[in-house]
Biopython code that builds the backbone (N, CA, C, O; Angstrom):
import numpy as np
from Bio.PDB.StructureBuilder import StructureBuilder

atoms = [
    (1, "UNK", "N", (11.164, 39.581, -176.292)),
    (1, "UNK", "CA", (10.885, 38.626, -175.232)),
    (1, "UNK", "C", (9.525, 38.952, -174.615)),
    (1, "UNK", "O", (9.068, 40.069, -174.858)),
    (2, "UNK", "N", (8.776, 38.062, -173.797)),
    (2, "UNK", "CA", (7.384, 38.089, -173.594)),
    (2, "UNK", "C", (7.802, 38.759, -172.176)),
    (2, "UNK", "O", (8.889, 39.101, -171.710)),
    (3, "UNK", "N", (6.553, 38.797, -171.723)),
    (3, "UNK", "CA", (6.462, 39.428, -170.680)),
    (3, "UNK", "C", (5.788, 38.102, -169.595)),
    (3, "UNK", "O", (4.609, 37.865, -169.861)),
    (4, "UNK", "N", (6.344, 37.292, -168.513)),
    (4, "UNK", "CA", (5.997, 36.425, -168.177)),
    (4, "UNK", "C", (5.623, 36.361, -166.553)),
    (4, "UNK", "O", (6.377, 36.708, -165.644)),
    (5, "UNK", "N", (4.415, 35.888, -166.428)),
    (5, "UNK", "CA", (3.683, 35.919, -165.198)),
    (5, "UNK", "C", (4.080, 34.908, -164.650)),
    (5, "UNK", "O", (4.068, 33.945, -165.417)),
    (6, "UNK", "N", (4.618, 34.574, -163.119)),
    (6, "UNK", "CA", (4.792, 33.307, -162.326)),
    (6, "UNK", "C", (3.917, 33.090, -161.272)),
    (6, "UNK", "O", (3.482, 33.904, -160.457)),
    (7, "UNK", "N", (3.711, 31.924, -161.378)),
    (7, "UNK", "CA", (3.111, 31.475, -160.159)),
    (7, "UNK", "C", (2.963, 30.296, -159.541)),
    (7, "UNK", "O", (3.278, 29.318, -160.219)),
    (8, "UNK", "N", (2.402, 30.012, -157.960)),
    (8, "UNK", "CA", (2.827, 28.426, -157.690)),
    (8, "UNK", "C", (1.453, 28.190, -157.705)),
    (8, "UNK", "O", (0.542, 28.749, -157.094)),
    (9, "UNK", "N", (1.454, 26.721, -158.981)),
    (9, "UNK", "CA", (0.121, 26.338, -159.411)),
    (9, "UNK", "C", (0.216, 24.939, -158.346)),
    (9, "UNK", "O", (0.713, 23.883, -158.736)),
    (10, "UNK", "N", (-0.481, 25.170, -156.611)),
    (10, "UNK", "CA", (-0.445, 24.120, -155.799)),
    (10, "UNK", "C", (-1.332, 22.556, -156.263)),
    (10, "UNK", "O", (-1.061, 21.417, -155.884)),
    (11, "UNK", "N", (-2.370, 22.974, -157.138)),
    (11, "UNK", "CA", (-3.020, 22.001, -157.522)),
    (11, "UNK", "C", (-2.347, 21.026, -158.160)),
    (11, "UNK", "O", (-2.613, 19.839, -157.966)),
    (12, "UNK", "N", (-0.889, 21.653, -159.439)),
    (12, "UNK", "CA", (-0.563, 20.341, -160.106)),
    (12, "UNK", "C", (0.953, 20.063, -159.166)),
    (12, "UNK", "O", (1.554, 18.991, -159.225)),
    (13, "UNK", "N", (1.483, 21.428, -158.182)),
    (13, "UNK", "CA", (2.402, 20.855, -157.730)),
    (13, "UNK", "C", (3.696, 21.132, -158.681)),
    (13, "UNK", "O", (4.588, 20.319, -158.924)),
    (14, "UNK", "N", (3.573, 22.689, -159.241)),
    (14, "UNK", "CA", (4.616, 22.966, -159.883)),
    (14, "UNK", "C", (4.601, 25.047, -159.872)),
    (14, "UNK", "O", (3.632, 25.755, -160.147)),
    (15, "UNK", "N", (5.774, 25.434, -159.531)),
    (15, "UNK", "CA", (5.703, 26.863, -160.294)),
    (15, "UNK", "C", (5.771, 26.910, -161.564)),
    (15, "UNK", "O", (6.707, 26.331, -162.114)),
    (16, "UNK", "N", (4.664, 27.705, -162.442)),
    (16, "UNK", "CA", (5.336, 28.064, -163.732)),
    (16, "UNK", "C", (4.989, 29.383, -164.117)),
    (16, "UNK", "O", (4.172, 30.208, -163.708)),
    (17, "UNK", "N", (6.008, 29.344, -165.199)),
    (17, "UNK", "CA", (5.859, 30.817, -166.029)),
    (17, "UNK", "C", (4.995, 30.583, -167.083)),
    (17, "UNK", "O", (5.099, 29.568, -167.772)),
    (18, "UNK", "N", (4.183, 31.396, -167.264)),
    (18, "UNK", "CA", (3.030, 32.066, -167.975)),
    (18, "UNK", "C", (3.158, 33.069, -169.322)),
    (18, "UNK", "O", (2.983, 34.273, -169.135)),
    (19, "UNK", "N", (3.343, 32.774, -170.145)),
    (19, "UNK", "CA", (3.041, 33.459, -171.571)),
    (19, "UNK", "C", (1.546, 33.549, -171.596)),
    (19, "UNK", "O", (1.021, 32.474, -171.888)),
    (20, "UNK", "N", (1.057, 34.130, -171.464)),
    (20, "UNK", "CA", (-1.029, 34.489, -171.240)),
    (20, "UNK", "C", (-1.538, 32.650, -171.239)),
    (20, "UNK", "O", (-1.788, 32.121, -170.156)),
    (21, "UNK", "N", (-1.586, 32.253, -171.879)),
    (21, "UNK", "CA", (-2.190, 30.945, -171.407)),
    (21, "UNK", "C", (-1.148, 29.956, -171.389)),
    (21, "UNK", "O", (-1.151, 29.121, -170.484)),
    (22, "UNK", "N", (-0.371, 29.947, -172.162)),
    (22, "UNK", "CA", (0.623, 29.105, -172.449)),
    (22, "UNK", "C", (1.443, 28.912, -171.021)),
    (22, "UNK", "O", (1.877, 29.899, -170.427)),
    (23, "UNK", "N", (1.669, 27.229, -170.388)),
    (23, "UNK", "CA", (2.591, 27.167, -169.626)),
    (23, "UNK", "C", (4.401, 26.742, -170.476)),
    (23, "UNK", "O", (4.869, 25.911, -171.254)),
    (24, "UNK", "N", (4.904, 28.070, -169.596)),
    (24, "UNK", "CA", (6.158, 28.450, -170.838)),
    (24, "UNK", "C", (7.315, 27.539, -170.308)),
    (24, "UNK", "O", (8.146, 26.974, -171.020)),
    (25, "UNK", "N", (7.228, 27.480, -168.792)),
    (25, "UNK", "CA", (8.401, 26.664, -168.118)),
    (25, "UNK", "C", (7.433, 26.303, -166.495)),
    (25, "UNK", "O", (6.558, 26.902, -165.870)),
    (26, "UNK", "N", (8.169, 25.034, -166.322)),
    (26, "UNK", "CA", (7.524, 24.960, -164.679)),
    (26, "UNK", "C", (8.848, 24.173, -163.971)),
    (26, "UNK", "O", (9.642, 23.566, -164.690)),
    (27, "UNK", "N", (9.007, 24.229, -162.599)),
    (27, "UNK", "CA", (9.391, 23.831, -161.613)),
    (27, "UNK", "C", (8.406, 22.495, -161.051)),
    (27, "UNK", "O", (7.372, 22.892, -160.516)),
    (28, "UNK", "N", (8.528, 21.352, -161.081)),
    (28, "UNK", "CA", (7.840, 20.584, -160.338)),
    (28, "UNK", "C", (8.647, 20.107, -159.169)),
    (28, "UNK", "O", (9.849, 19.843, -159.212)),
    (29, "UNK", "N", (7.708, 20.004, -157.905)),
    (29, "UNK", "CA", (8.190, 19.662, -156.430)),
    (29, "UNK", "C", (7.204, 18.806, -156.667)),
    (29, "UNK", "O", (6.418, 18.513, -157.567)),
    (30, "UNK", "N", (7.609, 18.354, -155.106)),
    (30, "UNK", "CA", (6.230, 17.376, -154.151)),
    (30, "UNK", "C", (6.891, 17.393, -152.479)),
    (30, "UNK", "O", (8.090, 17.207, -152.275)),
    (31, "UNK", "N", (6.022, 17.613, -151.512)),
    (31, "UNK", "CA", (5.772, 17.713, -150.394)),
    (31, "UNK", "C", (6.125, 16.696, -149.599)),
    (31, "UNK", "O", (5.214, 16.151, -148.975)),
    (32, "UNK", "N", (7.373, 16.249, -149.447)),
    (32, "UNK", "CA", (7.414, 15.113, -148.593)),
    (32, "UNK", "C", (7.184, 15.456, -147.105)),
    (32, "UNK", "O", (7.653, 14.576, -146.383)),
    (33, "UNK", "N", (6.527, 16.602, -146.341)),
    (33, "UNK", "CA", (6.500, 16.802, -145.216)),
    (33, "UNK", "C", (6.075, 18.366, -145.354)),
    (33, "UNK", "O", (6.042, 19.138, -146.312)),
    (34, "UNK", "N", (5.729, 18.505, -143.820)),
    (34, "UNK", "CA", (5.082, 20.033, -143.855)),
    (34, "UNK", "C", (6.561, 20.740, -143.962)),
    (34, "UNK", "O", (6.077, 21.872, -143.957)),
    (35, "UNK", "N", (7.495, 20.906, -144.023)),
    (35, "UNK", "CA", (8.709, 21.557, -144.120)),
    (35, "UNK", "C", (9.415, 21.611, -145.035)),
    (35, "UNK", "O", (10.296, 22.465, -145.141)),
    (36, "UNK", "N", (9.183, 20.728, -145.875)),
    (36, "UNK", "CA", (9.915, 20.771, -147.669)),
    (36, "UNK", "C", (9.921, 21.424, -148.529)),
    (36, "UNK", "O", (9.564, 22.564, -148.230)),
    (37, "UNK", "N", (10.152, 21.296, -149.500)),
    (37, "UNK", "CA", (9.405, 21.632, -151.026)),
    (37, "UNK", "C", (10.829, 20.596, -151.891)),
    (37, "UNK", "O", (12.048, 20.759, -151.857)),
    (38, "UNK", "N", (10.244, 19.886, -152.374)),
    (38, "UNK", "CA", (11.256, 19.007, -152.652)),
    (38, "UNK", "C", (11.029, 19.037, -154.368)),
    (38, "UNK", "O", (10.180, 18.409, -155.001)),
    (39, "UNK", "N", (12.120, 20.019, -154.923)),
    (39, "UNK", "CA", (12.297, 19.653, -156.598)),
    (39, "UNK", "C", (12.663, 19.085, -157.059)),
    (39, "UNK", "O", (13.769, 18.697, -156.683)),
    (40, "UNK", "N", (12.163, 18.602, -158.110)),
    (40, "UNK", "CA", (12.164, 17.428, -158.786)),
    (40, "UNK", "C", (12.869, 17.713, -160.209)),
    (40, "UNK", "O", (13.912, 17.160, -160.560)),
    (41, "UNK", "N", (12.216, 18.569, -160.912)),
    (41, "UNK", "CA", (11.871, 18.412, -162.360)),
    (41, "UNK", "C", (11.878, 19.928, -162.449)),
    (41, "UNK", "O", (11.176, 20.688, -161.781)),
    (42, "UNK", "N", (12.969, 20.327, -163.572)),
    (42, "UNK", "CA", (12.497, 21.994, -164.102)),
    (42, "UNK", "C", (12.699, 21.716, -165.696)),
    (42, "UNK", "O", (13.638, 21.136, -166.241)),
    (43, "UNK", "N", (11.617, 22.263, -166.241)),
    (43, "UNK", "CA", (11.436, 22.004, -167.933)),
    (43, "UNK", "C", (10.887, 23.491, -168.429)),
    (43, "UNK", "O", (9.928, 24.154, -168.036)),
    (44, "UNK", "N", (12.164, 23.814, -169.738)),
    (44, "UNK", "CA", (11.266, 25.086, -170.563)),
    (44, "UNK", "C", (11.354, 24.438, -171.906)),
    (44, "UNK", "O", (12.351, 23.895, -172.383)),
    (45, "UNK", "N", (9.967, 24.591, -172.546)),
    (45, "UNK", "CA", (9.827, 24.091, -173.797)),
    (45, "UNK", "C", (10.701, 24.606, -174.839)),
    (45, "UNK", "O", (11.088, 25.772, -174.779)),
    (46, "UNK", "N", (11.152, 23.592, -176.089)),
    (46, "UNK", "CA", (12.105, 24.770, -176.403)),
    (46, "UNK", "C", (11.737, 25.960, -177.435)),
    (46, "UNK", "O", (12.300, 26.328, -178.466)),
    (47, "UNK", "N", (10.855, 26.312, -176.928)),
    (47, "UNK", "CA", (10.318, 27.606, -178.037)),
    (47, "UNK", "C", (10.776, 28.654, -177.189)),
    (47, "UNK", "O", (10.956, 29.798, -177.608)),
    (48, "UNK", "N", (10.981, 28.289, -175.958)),
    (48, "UNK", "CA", (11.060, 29.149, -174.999)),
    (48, "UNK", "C", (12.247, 29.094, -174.435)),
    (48, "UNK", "O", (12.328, 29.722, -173.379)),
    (49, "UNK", "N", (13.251, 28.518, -174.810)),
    (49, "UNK", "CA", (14.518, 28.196, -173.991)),
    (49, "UNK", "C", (15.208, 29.156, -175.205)),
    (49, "UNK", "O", (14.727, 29.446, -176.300)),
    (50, "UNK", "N", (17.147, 29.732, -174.323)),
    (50, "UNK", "CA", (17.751, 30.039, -174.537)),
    (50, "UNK", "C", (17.427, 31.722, -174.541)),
    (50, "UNK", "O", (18.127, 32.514, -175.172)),
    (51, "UNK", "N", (16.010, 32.201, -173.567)),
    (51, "UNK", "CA", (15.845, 33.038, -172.724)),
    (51, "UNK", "C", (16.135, 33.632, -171.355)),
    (51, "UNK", "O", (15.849, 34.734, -170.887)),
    (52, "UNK", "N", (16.759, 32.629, -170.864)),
    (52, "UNK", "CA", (16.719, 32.880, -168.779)),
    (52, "UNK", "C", (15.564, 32.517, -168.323)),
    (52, "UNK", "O", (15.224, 32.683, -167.152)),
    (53, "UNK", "N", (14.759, 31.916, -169.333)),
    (53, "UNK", "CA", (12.955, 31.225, -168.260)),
    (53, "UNK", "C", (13.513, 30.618, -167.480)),
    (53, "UNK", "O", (13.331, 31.153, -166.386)),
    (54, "UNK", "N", (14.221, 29.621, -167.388)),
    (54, "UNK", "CA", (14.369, 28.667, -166.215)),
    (54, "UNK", "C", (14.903, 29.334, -165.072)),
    (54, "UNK", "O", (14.283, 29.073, -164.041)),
    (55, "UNK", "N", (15.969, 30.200, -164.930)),
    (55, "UNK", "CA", (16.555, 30.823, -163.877)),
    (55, "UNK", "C", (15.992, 31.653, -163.283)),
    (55, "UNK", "O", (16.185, 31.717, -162.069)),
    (56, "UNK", "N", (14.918, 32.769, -164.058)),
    (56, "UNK", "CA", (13.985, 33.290, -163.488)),
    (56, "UNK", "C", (12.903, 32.820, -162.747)),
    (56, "UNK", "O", (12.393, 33.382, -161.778)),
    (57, "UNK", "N", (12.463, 31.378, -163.435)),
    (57, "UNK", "CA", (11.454, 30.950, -162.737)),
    (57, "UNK", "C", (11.681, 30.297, -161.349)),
    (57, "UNK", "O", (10.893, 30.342, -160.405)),
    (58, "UNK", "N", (12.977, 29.639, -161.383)),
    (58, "UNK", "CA", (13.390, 29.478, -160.214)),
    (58, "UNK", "C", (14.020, 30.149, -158.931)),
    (58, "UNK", "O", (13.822, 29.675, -157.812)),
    (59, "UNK", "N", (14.653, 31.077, -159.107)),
    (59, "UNK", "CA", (14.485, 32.581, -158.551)),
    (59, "UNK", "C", (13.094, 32.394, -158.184)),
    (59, "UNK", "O", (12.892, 31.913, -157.069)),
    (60, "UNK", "N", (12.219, 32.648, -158.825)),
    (60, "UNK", "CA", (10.445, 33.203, -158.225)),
    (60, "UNK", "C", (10.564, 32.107, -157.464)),
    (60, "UNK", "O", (10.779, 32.458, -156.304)),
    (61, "UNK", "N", (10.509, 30.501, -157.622)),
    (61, "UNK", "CA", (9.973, 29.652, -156.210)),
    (61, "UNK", "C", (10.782, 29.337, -155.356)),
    (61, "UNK", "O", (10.469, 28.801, -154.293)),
    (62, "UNK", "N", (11.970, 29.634, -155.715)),
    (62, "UNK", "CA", (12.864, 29.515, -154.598)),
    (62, "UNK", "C", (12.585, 30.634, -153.278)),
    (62, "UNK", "O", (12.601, 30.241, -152.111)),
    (63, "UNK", "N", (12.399, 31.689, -153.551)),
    (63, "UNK", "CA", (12.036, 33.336, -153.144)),
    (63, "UNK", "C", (10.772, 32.476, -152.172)),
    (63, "UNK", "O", (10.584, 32.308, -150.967)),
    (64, "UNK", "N", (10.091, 32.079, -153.397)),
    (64, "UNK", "CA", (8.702, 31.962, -152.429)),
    (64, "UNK", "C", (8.729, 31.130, -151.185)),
    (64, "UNK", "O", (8.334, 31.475, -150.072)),
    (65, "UNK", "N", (9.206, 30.083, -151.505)),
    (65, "UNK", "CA", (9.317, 28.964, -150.401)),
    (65, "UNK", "C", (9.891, 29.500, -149.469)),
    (65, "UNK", "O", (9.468, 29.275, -148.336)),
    (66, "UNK", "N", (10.911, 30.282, -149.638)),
    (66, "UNK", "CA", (11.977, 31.247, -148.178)),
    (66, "UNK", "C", (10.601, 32.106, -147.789)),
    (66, "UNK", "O", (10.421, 32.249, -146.579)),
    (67, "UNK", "N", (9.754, 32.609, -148.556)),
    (67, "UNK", "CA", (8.879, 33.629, -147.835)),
    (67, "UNK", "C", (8.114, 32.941, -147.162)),
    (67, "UNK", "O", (8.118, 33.329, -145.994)),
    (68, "UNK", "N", (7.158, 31.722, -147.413)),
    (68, "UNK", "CA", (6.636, 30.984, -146.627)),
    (68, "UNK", "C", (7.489, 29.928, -145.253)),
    (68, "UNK", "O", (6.923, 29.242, -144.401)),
    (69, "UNK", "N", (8.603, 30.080, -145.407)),
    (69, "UNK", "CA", (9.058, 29.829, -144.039)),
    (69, "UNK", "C", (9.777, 28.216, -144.045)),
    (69, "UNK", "O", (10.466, 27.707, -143.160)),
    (70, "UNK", "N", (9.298, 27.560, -145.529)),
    (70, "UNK", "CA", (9.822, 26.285, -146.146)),
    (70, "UNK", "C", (11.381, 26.083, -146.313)),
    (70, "UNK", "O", (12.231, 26.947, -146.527)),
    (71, "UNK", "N", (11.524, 24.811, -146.170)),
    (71, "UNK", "CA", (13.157, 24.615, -146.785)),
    (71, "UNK", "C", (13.060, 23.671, -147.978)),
    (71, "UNK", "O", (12.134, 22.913, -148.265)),
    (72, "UNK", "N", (14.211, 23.879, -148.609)),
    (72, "UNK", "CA", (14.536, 23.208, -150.076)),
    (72, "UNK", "C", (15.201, 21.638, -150.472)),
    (72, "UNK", "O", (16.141, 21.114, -149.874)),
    (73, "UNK", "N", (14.709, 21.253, -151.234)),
    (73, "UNK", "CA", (15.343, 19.981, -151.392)),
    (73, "UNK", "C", (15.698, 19.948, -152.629)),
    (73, "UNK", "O", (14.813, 19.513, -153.365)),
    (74, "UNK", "N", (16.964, 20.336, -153.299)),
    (74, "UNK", "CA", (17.152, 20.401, -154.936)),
    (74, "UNK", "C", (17.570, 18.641, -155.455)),
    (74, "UNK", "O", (18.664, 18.081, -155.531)),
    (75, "UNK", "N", (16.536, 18.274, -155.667)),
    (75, "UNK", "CA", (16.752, 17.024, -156.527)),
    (75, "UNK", "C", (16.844, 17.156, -157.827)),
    (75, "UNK", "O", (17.373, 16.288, -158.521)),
    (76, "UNK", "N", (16.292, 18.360, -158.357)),
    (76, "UNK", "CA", (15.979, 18.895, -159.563)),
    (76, "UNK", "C", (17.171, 19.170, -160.200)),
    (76, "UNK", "O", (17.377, 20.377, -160.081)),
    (77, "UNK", "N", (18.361, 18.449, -161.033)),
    (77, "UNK", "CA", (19.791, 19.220, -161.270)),
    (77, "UNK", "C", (19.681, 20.163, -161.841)),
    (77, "UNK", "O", (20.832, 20.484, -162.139)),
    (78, "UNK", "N", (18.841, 21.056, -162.317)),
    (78, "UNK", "CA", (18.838, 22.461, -162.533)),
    (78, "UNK", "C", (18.736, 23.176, -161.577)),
    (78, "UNK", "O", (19.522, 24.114, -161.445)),
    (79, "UNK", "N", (17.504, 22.872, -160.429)),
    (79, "UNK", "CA", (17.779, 23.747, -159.230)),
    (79, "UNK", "C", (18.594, 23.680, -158.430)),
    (79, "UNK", "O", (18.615, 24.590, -157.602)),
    (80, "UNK", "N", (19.495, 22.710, -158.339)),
    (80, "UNK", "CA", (20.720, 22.431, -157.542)),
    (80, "UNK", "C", (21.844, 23.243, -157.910)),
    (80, "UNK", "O", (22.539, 23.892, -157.128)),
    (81, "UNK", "N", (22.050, 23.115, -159.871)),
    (81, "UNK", "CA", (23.058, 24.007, -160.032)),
    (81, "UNK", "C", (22.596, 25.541, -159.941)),
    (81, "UNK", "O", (23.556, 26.296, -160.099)),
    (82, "UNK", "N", (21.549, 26.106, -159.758)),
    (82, "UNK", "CA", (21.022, 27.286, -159.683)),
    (82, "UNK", "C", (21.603, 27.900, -158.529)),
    (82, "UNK", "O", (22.164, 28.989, -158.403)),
    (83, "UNK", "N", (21.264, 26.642, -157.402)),
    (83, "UNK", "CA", (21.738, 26.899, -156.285)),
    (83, "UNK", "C", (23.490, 27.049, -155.710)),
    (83, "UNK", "O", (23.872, 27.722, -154.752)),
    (84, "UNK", "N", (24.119, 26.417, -156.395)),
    (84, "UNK", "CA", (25.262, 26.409, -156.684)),
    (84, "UNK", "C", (26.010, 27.690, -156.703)),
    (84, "UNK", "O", (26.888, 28.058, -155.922)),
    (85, "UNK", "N", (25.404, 28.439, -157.950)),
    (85, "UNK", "CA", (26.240, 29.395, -158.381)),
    (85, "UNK", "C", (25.708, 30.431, -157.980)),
    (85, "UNK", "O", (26.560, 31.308, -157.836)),
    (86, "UNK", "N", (24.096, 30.957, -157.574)),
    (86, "UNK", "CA", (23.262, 31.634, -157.196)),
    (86, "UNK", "C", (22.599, 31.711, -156.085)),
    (86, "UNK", "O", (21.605, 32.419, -155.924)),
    (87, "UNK", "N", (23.236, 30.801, -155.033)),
    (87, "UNK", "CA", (22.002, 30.630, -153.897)),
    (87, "UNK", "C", (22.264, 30.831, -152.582)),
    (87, "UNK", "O", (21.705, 30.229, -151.665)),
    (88, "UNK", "N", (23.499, 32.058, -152.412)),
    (88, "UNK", "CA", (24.159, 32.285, -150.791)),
    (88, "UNK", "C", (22.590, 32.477, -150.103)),
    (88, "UNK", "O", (22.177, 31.798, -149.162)),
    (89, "UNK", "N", (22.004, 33.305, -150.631)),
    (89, "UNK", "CA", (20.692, 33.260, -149.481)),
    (89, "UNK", "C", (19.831, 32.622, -149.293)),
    (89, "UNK", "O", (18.807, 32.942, -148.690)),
    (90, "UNK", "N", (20.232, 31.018, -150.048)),
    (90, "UNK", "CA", (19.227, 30.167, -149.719)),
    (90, "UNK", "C", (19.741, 29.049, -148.354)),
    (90, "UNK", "O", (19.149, 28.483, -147.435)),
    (91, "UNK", "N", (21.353, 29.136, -148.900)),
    (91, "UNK", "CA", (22.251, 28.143, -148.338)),
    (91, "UNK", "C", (21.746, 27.638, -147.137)),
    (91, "UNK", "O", (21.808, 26.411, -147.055)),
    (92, "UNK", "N", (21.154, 28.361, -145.963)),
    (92, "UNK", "CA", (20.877, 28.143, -144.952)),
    (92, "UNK", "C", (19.388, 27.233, -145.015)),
    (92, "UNK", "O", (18.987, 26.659, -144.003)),
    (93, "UNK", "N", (18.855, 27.193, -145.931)),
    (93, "UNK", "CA", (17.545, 26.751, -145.717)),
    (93, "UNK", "C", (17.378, 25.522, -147.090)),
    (93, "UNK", "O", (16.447, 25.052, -147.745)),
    (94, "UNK", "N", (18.542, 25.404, -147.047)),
    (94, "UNK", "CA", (18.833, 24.110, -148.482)),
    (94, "UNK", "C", (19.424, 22.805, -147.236)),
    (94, "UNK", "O", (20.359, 22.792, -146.436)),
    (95, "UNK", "N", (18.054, 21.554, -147.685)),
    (95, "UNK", "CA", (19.161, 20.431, -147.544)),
    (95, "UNK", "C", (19.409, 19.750, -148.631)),
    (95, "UNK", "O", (18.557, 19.340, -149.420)),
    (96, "UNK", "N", (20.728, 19.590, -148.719)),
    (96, "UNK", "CA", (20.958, 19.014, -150.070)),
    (96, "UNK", "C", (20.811, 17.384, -149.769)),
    (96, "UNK", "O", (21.091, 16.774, -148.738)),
    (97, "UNK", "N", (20.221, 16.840, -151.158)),
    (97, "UNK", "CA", (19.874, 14.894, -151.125)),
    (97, "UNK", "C", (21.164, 14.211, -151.251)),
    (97, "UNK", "O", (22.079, 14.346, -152.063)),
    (98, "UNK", "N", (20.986, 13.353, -150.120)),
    (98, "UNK", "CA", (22.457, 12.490, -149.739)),
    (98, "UNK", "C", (22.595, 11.616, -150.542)),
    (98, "UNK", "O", (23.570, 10.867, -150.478)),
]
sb = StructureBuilder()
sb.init_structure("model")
sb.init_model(0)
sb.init_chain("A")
sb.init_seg("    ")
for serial, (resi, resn, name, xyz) in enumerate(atoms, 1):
    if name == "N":
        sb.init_residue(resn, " ", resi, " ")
    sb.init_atom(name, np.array(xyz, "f"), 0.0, 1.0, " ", f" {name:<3s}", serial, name[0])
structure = sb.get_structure()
């Protein structure tokens, strides 16, 4: 397995994981307000799936957004079920879409 760098690329508006140049998996949000981070979309190519990229990567922006002081909007049904089974310490800072 690679060794994979994350990060939140604000320009396109997605976290992803990093194989040296290659984007391996990303998280896409969008900002409906200074208080959001509203996910949308989580995709790992499948060269790269049937690793844990996706759960890891979401772990990393979920983490991040709690560190910056943001709350969550899982529209994304991967980050929702992430959140589901994985996310007592987000619970408080999740609104889930009605």
């Amino acid at each position: 397995m690679s060794d994979f760098e994350y990060a939140n690329n604000q320009a396109e508006h997605r976290y992803e994981a990093r194989d040296g140049e290659t984007v391996a998996g990303m998280a896409v949000y969008r900002l409906p307000d200074d208080e959001h981070v509203d996910f949308v979309h989580t995709e790992v190519p499948e060269a790269y799936s049937g690793q844990g990229l996706a759960a890891r990567l979401v772990e990393f922006a979920l983490a991040d957004v709690k560190a910056k002081g943001k709350r969550i909007v899982p529209h994304c049904p991967y980050v929702a079920k992430w959140l589901k089974k994985h996310g007592e310490e987000y619970a408080e800072i999740t609104d889930w879409p009605g």
